[in-house]
C-alpha positions as CSV (number, residue, x, y, z in Angstrom):
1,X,28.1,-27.0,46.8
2,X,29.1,-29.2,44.3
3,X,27.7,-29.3,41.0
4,X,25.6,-32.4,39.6
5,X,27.5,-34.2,37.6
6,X,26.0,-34.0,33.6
7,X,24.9,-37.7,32.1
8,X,27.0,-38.7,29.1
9,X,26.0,-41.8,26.9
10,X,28.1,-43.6,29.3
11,X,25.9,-43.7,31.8
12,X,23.0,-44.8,29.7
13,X,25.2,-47.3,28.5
14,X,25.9,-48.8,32.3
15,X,22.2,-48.5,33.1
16,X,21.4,-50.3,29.9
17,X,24.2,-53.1,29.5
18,X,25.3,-52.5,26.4
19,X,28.3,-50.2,24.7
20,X,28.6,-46.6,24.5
21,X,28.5,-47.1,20.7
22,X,25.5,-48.8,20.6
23,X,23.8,-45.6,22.8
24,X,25.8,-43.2,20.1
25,X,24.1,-44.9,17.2
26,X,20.8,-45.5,18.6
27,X,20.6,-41.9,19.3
28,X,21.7,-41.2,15.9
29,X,19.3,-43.2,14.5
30,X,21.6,-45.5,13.3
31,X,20.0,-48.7,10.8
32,X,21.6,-51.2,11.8
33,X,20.2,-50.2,15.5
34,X,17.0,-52.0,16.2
35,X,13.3,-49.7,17.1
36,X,13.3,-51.5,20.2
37,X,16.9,-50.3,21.7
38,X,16.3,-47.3,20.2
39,X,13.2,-46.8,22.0
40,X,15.2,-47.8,24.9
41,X,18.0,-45.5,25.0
42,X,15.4,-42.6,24.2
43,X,13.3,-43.2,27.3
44,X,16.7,-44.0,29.2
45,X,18.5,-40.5,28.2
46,X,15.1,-38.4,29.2
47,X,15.4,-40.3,32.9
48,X,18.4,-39.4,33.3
49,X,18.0,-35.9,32.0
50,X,21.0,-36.9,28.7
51,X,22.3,-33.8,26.6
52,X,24.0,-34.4,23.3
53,X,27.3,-32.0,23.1
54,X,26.7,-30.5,19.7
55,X,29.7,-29.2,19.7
56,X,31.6,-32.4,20.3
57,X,30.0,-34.2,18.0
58,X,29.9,-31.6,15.0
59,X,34.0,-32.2,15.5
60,X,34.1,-35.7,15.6
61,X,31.2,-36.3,12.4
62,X,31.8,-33.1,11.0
63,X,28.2,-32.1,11.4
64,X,26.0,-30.5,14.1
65,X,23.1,-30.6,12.4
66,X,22.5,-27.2,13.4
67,X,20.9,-24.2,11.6
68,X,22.2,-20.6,12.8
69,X,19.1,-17.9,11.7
70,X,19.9,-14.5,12.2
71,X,17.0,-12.1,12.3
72,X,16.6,-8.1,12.8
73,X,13.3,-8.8,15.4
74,X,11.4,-12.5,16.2
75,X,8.5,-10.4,16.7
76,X,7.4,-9.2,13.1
77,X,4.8,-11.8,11.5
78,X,7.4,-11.5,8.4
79,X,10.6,-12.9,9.9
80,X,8.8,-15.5,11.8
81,X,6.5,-16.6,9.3
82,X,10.1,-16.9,7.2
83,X,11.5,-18.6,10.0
84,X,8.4,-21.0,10.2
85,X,9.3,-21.6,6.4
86,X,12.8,-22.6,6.9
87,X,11.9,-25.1,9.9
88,X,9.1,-26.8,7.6
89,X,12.3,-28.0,5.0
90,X,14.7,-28.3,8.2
91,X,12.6,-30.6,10.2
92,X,11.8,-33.2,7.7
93,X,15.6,-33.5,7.3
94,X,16.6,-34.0,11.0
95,X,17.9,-30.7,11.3
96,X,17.3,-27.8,14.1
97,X,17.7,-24.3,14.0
98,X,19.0,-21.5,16.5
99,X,17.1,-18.4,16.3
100,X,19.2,-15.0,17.1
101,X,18.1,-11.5,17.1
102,X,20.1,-8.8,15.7
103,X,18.1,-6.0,17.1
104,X,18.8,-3.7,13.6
105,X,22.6,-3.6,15.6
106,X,25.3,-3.9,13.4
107,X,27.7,-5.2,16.4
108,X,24.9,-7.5,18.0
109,X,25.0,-9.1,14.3
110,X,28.4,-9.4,14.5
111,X,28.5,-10.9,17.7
112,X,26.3,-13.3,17.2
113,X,28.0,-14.5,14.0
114,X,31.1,-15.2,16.0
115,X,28.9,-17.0,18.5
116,X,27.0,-19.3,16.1
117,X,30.2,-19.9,14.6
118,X,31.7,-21.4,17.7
119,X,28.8,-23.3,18.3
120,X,30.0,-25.2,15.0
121,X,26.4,-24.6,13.3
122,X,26.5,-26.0,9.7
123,X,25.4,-22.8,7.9
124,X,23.6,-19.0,8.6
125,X,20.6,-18.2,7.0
126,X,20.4,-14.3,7.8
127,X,18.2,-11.2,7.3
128,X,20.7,-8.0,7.6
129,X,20.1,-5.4,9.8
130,X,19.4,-1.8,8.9
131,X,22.6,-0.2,10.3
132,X,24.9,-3.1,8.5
133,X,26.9,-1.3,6.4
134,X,29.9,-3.2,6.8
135,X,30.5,-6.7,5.6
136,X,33.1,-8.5,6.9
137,X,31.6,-11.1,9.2
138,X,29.9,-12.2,6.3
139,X,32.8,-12.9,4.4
140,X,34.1,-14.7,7.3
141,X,31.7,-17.2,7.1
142,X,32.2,-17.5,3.1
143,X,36.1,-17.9,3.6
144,X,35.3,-20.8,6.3
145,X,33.2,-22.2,3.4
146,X,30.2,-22.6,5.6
147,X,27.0,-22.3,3.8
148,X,25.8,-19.0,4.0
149,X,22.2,-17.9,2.4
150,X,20.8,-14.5,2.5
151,X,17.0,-13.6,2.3
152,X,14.8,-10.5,2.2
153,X,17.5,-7.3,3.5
154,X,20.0,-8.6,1.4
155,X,23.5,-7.2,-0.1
156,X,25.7,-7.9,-3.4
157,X,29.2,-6.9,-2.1
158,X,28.9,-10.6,-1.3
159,X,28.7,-13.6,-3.1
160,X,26.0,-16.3,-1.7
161,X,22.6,-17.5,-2.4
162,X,19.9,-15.1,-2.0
163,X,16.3,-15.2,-1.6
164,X,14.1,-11.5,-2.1
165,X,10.9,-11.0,-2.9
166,X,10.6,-8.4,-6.5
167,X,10.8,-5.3,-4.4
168,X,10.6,-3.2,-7.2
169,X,7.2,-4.6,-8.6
170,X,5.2,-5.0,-5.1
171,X,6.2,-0.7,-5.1
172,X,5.4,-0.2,-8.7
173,X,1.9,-2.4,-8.8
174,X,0.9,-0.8,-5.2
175,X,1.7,3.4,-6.7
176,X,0.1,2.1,-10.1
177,X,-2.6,1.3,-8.0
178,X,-3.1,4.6,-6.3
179,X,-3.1,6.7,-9.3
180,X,-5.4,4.6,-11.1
181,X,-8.0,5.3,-8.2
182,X,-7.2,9.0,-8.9
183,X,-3.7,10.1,-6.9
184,X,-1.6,12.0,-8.1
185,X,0.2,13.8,-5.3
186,X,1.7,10.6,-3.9
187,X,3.8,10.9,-0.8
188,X,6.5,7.5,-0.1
189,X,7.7,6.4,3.2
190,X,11.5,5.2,2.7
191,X,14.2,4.3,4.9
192,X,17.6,6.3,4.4
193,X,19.9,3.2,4.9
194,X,21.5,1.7,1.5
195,X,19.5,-1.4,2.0
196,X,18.5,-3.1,-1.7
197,X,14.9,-3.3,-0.4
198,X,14.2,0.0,0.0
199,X,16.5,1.2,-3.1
200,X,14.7,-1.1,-5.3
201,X,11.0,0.1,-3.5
202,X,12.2,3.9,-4.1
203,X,12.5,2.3,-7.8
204,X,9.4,1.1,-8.4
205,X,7.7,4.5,-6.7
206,X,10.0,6.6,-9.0
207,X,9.2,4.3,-12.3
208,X,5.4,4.1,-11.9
209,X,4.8,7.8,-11.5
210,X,7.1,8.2,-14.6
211,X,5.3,5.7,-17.0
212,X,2.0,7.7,-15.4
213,X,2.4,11.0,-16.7
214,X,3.1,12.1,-12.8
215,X,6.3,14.7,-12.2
216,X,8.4,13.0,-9.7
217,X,8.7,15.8,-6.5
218,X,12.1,14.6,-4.2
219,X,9.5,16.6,-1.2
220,X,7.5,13.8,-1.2
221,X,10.2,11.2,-0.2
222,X,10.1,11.2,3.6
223,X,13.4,9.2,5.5
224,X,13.2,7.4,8.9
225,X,13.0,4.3,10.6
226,X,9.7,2.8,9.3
227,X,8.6,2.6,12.8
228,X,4.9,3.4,13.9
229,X,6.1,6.5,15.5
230,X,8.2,7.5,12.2
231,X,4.5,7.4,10.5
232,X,3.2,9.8,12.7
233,X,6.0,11.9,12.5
234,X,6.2,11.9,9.0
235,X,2.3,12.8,8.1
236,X,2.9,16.0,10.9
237,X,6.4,16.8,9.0
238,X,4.4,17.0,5.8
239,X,1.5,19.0,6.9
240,X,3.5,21.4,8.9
241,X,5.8,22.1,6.2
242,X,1.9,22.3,3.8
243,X,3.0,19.8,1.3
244,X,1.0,18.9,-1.1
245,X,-0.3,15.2,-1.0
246,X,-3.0,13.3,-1.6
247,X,-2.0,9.3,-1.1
248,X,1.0,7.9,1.1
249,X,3.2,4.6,-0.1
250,X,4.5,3.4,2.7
251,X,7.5,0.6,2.7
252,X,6.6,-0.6,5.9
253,X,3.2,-1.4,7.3
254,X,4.2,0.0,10.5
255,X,5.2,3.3,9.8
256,X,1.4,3.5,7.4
257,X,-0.2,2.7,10.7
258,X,0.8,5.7,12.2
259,X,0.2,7.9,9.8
260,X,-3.4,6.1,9.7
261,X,-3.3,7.1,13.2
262,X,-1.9,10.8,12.4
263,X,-4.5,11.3,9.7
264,X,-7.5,10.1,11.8
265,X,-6.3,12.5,14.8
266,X,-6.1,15.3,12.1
267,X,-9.1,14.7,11.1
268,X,-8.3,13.6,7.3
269,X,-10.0,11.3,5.8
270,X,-8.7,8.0,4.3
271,X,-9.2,7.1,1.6
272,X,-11.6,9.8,0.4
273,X,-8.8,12.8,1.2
274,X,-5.7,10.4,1.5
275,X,-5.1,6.6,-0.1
276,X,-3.0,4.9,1.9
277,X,-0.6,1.5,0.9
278,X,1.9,-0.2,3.0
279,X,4.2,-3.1,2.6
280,X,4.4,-6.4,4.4
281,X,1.6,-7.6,4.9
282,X,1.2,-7.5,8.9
283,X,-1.5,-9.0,10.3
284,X,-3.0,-5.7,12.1
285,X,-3.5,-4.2,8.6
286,X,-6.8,-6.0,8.2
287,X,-8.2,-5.0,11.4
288,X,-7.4,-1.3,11.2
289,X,-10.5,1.0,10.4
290,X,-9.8,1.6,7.1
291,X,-8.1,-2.1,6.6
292,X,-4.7,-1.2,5.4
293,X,-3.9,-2.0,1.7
294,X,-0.5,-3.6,1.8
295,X,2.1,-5.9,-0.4
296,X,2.2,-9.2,1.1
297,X,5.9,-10.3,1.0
298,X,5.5,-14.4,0.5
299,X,7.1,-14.9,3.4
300,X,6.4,-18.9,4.2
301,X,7.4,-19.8,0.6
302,X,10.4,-17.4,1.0
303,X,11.7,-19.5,4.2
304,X,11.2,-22.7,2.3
305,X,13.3,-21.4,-0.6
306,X,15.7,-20.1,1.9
307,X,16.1,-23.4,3.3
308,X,16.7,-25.4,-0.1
309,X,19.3,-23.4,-1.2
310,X,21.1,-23.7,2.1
311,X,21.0,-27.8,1.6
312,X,21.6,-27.8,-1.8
313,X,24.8,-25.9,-0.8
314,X,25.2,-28.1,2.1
315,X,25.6,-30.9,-0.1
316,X,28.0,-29.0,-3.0
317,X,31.6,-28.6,-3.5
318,X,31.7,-24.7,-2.5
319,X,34.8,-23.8,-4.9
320,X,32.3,-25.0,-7.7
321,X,29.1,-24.1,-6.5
322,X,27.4,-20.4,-8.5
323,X,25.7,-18.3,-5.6
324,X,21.7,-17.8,-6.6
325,X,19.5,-15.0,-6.3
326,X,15.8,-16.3,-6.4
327,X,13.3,-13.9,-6.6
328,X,9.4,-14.6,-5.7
329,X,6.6,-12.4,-7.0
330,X,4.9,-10.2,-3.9
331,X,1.2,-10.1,-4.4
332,X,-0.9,-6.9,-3.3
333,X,-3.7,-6.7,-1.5
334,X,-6.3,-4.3,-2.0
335,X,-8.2,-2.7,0.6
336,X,-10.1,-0.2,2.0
337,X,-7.4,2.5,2.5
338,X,-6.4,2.6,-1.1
339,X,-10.9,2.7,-2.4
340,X,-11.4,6.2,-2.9
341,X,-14.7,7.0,-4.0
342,X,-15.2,10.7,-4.0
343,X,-12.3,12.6,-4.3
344,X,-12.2,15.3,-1.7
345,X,-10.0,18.3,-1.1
346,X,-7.0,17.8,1.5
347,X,-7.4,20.9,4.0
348,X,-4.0,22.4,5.4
């Protein structure tokens, strides 16, 4: 069976009577191209079922107009609230963006990289995933000089424009926060990967408990994959082994949602026996019984910056242009998990 032939600008310039220019710059939006051939060629192309080869064009002009997003998982209201942030700037300059998940695989990441790279997009605005340790398909795209901008899981072994949110100060306002509502046995939920989020989280934990009075115990910092599962693995780890603990910072929502769970299957109550503090934001954590206090990470804003810096690069000379590192200020949320009102005992 032979294939259907695919529509070129050719054939909506033999339907139309006019030259295959005209159809290029009418689809381009071109000014000298009147509204009402524009209009024409539009409604034309969608008849006739018309695909643009990005890829074509991007080598005659130069441009694809095309925005390569790399992101661990579409489905966390974080990365997709970011990604909503980026498309806000994008759209109202004509460009689009293609969404790729990394899956936290370092060789998915790398793959895609090559593959977005092919596809002649015009820059990569990336979250890294957990397990990248290596860098090198970053530095690929650097050496091409395609604009590269990095937000939230981000690294300094290379040079480009970076967008976090002040990890360190979201951790030390939300421990600050537990031990003025009377913690002092503060448990924190970390991830063991060399990832500058969760260093500069471990930070903040580490600092707040100092400038507190509060000994800092290494027993209390519990490793995994910040997954719900990891929270309930984590609150049985510590209760087998009969730490002592009476408040859990957690750097990912998730993994303090199953420890909620955890706690409420063991019986202990939150906050009363055990405050609990997450970090992102998720929009379960105020529907949980207790609602989950939680750092919410800016995450709209974050996309938007994301997105100016990539255009400012876009626009600049890259052998002149100084990388950035713009960091917003997280904002915590207080709520019921965190309100103790009568201290209570912890029993093991």
């Amino acid at each position: 069976m032979n294939k259907r032939k695919k529509a070129t600008i050719h054939d909506i310039a033999s339907k139309l009577g006019i030259t295959a220019s005209t159809v290029s710059r009418a689809l381009n939006n071109h000014p000298r191209i009147s509204d009402a051939t524009k209009k024409l060629v539009t409604k034309t192309a969608k008849d006739i079922n018309y695909q643009p080869n990005n890829i074509a064009a991007a080598l005659r002009n130069g441009k694809s107009r095309l925005i390569g997003i790399i992101v661990p998982t579409a489905n966390r209201n974080f990365f997709s609230s970011v990604v909503r942030g980026i498309e806000e700037i994008a759209n109202q300059l004509n460009y689009k963006v293609i969404i790729s998940q990394s899956y936290e695989n370092y060789e998915q990441e790398v793959q895609i990289v090559d593959t977005l790279l092919s596809a002649r997009v015009d820059g990569i605005i990336m979250s890294i995933g957990k397990n990248t340790e290596d860098f090198d398909h970053l530095e690929r795209i650097v050496d091409k000089s395609i604009p590269l901008v990095l937000f939230d899981r981000i690294t300094d072994d290379v040079e480009v424009n970076q967008v976090v949110i002040d990890d360190y100060m979201g951790a030390y306002k939300s421990v600050e926060h537990l031990i003025e509502n009377g913690y002092k046995r503060i448990a924190h939920f970390t991830n063991p990967r060399k990832i500058n989020i969760y260093s500069e989280r471990l930070r903040g934990y580490i600092d707040a408990l100092h400038n507190h009075g509060i000994p800092f115990d290494k027993k209390l910092i519990i490793e995994s994959n910040m997954q719900l599962e990891d929270g309930q693995r984590s609150v049985l780890k510590m209760l087998d082994e009969g730490l002592d603990f009476d408040a859990i910072f957690s750097s990912s929502d998730y993994a303090a949602m199953g420890a909620l769970q955890m706690l409420k299957e063991k019986n202990i109550n939150v906050p009363e026996q055990v405050g609990l503090v997450g970090f992102g934001n998720e929009p379960f954590t105020s529907f949980t019984t207790p609602s989950l206090t939680t750092v919410d990470q800016v995450s709209i804003p974050m996309g938007n910056v994301a997105a100016e810096l990539f255009f400012e690069l876009l626009k600049a000379d890259p052998k002149k242009y100084v990388p950035q590192k713009t960091v917003l200020k997280p904002e915590l949320i207080i709520r019921e998990s965190s309100a103790r009102k009568v201290a209570q005992p912890l029993n093991k």
